[in-house]
C-alpha positions as protocol buffer text, in pm:
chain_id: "A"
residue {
  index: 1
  type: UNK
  ca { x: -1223 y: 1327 z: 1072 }
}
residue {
  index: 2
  type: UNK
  ca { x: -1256 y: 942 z: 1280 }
}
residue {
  index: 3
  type: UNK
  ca { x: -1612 y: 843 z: 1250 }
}
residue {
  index: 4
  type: UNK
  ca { x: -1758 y: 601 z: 1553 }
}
residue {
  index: 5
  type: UNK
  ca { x: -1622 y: 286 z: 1502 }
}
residue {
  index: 6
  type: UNK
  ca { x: -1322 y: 315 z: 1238 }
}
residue {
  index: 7
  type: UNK
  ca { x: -1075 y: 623 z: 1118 }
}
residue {
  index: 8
  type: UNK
  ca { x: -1065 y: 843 z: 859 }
}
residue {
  index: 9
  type: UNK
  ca { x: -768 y: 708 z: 597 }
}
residue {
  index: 10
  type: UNK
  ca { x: -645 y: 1045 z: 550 }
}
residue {
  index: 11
  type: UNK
  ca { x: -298 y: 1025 z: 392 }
}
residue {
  index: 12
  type: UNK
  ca { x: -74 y: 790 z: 481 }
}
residue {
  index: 13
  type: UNK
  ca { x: 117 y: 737 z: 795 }
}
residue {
  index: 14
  type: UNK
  ca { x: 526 y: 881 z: 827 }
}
residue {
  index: 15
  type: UNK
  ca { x: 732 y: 1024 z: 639 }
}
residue {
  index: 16
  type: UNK
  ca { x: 623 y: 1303 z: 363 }
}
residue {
  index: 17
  type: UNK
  ca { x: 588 y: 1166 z: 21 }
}
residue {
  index: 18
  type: UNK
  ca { x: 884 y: 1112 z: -195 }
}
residue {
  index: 19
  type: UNK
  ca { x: 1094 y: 1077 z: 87 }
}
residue {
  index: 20
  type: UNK
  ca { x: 1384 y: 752 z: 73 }
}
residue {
  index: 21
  type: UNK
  ca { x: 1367 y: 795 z: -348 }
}
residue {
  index: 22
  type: UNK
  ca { x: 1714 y: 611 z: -458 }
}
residue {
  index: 23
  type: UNK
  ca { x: 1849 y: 734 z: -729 }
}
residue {
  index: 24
  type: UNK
  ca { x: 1831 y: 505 z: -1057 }
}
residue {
  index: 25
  type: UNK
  ca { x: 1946 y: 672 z: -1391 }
}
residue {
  index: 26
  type: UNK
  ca { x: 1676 y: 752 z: -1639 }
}
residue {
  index: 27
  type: UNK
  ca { x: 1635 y: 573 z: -1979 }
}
residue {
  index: 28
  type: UNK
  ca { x: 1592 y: 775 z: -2308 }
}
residue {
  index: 29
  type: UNK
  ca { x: 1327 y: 674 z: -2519 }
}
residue {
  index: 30
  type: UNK
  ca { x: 1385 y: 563 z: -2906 }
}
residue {
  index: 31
  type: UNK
  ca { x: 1531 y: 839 z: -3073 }
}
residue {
  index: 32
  type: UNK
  ca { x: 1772 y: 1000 z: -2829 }
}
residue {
  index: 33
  type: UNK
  ca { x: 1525 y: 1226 z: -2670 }
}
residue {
  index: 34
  type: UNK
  ca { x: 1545 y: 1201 z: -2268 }
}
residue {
  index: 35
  type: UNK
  ca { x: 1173 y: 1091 z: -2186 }
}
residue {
  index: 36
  type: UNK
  ca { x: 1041 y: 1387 z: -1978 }
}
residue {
  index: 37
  type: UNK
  ca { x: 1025 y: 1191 z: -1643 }
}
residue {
  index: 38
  type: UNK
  ca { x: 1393 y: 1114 z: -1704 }
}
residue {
  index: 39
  type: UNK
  ca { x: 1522 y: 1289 z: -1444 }
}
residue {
  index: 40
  type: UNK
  ca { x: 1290 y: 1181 z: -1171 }
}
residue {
  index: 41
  type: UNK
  ca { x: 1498 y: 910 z: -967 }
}
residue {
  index: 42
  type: UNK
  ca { x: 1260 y: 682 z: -968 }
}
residue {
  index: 43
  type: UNK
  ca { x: 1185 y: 662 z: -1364 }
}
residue {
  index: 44
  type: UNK
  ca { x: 1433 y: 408 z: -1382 }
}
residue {
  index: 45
  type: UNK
  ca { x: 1300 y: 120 z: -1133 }
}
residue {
  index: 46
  type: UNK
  ca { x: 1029 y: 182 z: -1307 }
}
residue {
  index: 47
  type: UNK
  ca { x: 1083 y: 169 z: -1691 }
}
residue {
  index: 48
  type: UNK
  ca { x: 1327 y: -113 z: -1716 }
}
residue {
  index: 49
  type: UNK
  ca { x: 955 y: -337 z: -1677 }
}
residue {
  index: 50
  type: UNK
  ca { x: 700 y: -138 z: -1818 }
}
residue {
  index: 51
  type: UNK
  ca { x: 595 y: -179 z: -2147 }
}
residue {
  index: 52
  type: UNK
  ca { x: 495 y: 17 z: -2456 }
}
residue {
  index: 53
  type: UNK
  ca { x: 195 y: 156 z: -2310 }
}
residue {
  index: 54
  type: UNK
  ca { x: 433 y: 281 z: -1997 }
}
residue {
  index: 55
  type: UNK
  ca { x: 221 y: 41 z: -1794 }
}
residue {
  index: 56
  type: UNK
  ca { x: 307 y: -169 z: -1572 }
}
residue {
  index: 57
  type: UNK
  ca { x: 121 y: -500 z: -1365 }
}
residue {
  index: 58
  type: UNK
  ca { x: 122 y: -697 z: -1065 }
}
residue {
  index: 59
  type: UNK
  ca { x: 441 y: -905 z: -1154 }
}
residue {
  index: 60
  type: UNK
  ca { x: 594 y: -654 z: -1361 }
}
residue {
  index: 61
  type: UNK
  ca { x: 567 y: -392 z: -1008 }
}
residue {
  index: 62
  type: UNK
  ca { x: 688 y: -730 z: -813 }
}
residue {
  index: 63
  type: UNK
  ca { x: 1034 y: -738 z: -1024 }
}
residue {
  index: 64
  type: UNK
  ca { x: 1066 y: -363 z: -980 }
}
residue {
  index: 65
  type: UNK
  ca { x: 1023 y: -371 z: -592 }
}
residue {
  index: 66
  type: UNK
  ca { x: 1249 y: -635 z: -563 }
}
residue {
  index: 67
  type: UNK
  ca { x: 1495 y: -463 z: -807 }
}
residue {
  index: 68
  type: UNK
  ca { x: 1507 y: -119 z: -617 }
}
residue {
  index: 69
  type: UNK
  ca { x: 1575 y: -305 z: -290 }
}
residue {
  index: 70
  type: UNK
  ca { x: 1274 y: -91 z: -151 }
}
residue {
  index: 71
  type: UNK
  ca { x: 1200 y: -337 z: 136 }
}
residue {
  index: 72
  type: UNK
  ca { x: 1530 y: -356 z: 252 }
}
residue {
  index: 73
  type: UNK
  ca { x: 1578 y: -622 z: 478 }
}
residue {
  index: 74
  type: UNK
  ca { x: 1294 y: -755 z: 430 }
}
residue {
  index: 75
  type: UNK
  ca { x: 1087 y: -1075 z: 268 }
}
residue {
  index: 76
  type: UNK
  ca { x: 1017 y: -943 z: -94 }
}
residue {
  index: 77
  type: UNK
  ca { x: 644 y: -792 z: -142 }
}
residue {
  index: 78
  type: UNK
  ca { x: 430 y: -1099 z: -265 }
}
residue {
  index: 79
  type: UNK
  ca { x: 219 y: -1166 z: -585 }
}
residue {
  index: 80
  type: UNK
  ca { x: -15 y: -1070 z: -409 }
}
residue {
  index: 81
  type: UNK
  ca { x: 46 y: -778 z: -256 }
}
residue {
  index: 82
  type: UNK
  ca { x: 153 y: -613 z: -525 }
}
residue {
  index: 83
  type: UNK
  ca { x: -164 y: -700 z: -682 }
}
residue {
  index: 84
  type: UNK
  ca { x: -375 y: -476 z: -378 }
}
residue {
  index: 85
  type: UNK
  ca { x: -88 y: -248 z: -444 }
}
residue {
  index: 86
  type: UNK
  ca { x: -236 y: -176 z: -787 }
}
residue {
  index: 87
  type: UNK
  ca { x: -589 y: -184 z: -668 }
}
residue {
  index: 88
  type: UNK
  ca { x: -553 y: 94 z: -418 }
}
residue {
  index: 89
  type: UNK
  ca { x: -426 y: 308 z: -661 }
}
residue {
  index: 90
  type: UNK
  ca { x: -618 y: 221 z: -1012 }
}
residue {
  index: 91
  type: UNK
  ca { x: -811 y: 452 z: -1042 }
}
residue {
  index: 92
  type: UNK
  ca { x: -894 y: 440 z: -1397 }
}
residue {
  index: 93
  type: UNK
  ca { x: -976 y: 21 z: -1354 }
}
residue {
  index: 94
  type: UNK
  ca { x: -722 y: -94 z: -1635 }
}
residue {
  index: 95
  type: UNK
  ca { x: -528 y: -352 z: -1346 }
}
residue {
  index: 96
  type: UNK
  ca { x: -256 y: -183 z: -1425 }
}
residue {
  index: 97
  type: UNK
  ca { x: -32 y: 111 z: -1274 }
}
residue {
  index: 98
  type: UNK
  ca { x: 99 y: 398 z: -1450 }
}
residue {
  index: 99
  type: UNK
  ca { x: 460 y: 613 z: -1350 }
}
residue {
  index: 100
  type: UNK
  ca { x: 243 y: 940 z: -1192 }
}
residue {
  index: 101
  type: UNK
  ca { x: 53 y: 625 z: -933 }
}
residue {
  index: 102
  type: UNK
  ca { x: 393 y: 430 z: -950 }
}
residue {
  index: 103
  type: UNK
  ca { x: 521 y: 748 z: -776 }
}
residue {
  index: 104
  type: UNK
  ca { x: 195 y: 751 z: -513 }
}
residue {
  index: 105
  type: UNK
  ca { x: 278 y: 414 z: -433 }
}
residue {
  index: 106
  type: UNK
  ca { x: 661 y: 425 z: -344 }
}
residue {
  index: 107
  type: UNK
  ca { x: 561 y: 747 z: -116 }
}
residue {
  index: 108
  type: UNK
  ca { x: 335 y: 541 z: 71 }
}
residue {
  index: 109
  type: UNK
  ca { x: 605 y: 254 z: 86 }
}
residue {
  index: 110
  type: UNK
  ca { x: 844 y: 426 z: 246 }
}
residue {
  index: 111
  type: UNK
  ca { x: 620 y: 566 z: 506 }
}
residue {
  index: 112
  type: UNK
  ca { x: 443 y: 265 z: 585 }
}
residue {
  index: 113
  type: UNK
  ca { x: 809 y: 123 z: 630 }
}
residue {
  index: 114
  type: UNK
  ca { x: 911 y: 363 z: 872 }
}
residue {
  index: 115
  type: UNK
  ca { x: 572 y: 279 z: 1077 }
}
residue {
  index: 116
  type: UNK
  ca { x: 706 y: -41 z: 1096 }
}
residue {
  index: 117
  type: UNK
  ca { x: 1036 y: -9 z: 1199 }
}
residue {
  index: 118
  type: UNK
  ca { x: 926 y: 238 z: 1470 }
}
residue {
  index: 119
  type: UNK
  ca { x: 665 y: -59 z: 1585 }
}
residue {
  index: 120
  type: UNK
  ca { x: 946 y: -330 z: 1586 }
}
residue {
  index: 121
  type: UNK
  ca { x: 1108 y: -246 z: 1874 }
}
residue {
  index: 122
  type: UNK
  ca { x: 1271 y: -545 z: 1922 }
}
residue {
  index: 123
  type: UNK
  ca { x: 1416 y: -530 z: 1531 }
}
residue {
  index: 124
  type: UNK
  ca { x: 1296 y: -884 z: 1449 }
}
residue {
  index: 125
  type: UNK
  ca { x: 1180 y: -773 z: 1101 }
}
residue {
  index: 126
  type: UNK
  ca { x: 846 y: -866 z: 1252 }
}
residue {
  index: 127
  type: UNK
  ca { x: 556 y: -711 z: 1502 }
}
residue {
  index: 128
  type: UNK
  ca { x: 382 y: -876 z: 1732 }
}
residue {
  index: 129
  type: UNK
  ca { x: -8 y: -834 z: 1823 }
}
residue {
  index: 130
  type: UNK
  ca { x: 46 y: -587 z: 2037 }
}
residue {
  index: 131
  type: UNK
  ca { x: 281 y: -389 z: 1818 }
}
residue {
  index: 132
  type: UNK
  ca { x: 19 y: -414 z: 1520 }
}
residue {
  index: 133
  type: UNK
  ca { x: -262 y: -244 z: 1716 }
}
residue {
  index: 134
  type: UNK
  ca { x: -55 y: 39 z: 1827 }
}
residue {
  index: 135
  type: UNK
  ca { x: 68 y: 78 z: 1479 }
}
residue {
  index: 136
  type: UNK
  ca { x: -323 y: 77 z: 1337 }
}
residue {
  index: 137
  type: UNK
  ca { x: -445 y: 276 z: 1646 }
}
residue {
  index: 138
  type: UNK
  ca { x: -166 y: 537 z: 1552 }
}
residue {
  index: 139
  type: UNK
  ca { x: -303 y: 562 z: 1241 }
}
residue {
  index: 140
  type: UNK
  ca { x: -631 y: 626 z: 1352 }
}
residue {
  index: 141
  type: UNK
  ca { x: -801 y: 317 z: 1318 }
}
residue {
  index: 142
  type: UNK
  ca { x: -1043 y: 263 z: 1605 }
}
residue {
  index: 143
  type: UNK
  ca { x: -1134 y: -112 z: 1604 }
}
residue {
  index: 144
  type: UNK
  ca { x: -1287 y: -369 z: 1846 }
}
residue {
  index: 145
  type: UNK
  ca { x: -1095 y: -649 z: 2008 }
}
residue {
  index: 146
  type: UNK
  ca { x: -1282 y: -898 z: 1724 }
}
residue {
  index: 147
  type: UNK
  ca { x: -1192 y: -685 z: 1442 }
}
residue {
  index: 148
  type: UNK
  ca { x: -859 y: -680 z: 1555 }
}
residue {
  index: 149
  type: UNK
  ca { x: -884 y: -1035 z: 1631 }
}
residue {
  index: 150
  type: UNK
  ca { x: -988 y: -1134 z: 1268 }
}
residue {
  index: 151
  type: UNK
  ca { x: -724 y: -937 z: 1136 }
}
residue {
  index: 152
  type: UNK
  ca { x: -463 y: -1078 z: 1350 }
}
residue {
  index: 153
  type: UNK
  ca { x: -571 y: -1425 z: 1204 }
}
residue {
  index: 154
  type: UNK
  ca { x: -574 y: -1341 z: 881 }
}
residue {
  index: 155
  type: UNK
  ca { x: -237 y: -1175 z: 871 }
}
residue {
  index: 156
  type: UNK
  ca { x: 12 y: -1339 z: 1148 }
}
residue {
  index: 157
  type: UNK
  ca { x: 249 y: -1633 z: 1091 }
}
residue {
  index: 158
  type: UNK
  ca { x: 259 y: -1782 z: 1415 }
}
residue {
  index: 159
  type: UNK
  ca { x: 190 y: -1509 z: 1566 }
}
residue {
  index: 160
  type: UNK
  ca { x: 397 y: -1226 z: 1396 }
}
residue {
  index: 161
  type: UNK
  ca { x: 373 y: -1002 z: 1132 }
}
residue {
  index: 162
  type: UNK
  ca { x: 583 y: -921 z: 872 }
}
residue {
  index: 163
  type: UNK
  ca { x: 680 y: -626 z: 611 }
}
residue {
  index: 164
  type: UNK
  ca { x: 466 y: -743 z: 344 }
}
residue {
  index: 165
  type: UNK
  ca { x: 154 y: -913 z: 545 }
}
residue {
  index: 166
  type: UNK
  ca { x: 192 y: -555 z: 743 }
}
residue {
  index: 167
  type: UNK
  ca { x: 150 y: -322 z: 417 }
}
residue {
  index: 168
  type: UNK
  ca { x: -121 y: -553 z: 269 }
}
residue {
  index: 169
  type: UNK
  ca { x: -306 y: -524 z: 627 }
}
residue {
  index: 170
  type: UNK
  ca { x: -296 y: -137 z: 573 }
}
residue {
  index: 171
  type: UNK
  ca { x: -383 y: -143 z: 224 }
}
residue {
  index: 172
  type: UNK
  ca { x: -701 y: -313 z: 252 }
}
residue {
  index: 173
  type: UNK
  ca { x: -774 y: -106 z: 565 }
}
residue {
  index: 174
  type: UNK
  ca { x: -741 y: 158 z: 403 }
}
residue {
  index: 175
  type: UNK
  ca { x: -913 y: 33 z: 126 }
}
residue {
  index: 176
  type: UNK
  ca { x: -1224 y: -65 z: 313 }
}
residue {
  index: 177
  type: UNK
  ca { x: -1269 y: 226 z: 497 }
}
residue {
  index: 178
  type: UNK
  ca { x: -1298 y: 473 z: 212 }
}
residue {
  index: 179
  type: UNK
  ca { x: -1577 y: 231 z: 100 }
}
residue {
  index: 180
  type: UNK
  ca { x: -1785 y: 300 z: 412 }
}
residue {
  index: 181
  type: UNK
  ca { x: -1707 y: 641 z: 434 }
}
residue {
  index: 182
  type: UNK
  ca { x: -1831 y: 722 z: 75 }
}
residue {
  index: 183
  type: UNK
  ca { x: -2149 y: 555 z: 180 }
}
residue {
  index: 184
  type: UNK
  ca { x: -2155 y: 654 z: 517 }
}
residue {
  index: 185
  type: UNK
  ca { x: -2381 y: 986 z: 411 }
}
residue {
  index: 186
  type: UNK
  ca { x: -2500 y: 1082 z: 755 }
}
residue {
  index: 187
  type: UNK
  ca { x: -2121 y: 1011 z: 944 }
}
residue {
  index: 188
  type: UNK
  ca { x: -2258 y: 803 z: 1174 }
}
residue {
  index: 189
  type: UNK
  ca { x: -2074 y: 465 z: 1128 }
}
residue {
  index: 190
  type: UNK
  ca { x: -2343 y: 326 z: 889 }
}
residue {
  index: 191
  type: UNK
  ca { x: -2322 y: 224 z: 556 }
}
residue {
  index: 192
  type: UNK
  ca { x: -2578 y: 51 z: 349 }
}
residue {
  index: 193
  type: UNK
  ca { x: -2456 y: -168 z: 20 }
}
residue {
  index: 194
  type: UNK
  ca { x: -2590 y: -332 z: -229 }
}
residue {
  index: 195
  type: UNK
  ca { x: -2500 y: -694 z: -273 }
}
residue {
  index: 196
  type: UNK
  ca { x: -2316 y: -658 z: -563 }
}
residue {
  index: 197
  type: UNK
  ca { x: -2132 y: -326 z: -447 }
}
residue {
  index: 198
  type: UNK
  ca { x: -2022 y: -574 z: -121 }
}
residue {
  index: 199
  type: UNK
  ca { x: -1883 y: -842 z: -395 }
}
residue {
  index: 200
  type: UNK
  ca { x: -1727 y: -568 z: -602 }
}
residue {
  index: 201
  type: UNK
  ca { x: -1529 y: -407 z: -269 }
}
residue {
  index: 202
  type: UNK
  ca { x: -1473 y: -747 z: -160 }
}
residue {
  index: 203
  type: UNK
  ca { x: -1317 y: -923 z: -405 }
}
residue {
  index: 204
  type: UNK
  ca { x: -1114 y: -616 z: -549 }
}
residue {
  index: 205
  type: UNK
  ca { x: -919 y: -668 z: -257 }
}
C-alpha cells in the first residue's frame, strides 16, 4: 500500500529473486565434508572472503562483487555502497553480512540491474534525470519535484547516473521509507521522531 506522499518498499523491483545466480563451485570445509550450502551457486563468490565466523564486511562483499562480475559492464560497486548494502540487510546490527542475507542481497542486485537497463534506453551505462524518475515512479515512489531534485544532486555526475550511484539511490530509499512507515501509525504521511532516532536512521545510511 503507497501512503500520500512516498511508496510502500514492498519487495524489490524485476526479476524474481535468485534469478541471474552464476554458477561458482562450492568449497568443502576442513575435513572433507561439503559445507551444507555447497551446492548453492552462489556459496562460492561468497566463501572465498568470508572468514571463520562465515561473515563477511563492507570490503570483503566489495572483492566478492567485483569477483562474480555481478555488475557486468559496469563501474564496480563502491566502498561505500557496499557498506548501505550491509545496512539494508543487517538485521541483527553486527556490520556485517551473513550467506542466508548474502543471498537477499544478490536477488535484489540483479533486479535492480534489470530496472536499469530497461531505464537506459540509450545503453550509455548511465540514466539521465528523466530516466531516474520513471525508474523510482515505477517503483512506486511518489515524490515532489524538490525531493527529486535533492536526490538528483546528490547522486548525478554531471548530470547522469550510474549502476552503483543508481542502487545506492534505491537502497537508501528504500531504507528511509520503511523508517516512516513504521512510525507512520495512523498512514497518513506523518511520522514523528525523536532526535536521536533521526541521527540513528540518518547516519546508518
Amino acid at each position: 500500500m503507497a501512503y500520500p506522499g512516498y511508496g510502500a518498499p514492498g519487495g524489490y523491483p524485476g526479476v524474481p529473486p535468485g534469478a541471474g545466480y552464476g554458477q561458482p563451485a562450492g568449497y568443502p570445509p576442513p575435513g572433507g565434508y561439503p559445507h551444507p550450502q555447497a551446492a548453492d551457486p552462489l556459496w562460492g563468490y561468497f566463501s572465498a572472503v568470508a572468514g571463520a565466523d562465515g561473515q563477511i564486511d563492507a570490503r570483503e562483499l566489495q572483492r566478492c562483487l567485483s569477483q562474480s562480475g555481478i555488475a557486468g559492464s559496469y563501474q564496480p560497486f563502491s566502498l561505500e555502497t557496499c557498506r548501505i548494502m550491509i545496512t539494508m540487510l543487517d538485521r541483527d546490527y553486527s556490520g556485517k553480512m551473513g550467506f542466508a542475507e548474502f543471498k537477499e542481497l544478490w536477488g535484489a542486485l540483479n533486479q535492480w540491474k534489470q530496472s536499469f537497463a530497461t531505464f537506459d534506453r540509450d545503453r550509455s551505462g548511465t540514466v539521465e534525470p528523466h530516466e531516474l524518475q520513471a525508474a523510482l515512479t515505477s517503483f512506486g515512489y511518489n515524490l515532489s519535484p524538490q525531493t527529486l531534485g535533492i536526490i538528483l544532486r546528490r547522486f548525478s555526475t554531471d548530470g547522469r547516473i550510474g549502476f552503483d550511484d543508481f542502487v545506492a539511490c534505491a537502497i537508501k530509499l528504500r531504507s528511509f521509507t520503511s523508517q516512516f512507515q513504521h512510525r507512520d501509525h495512523q498512514r497518513n504521511g506523518t511520522a514523528t521522531f525523536r532526535y536521536d532516532e533521526f541521527i540513528q536512521v540518518s547516519m546508518s545510511l
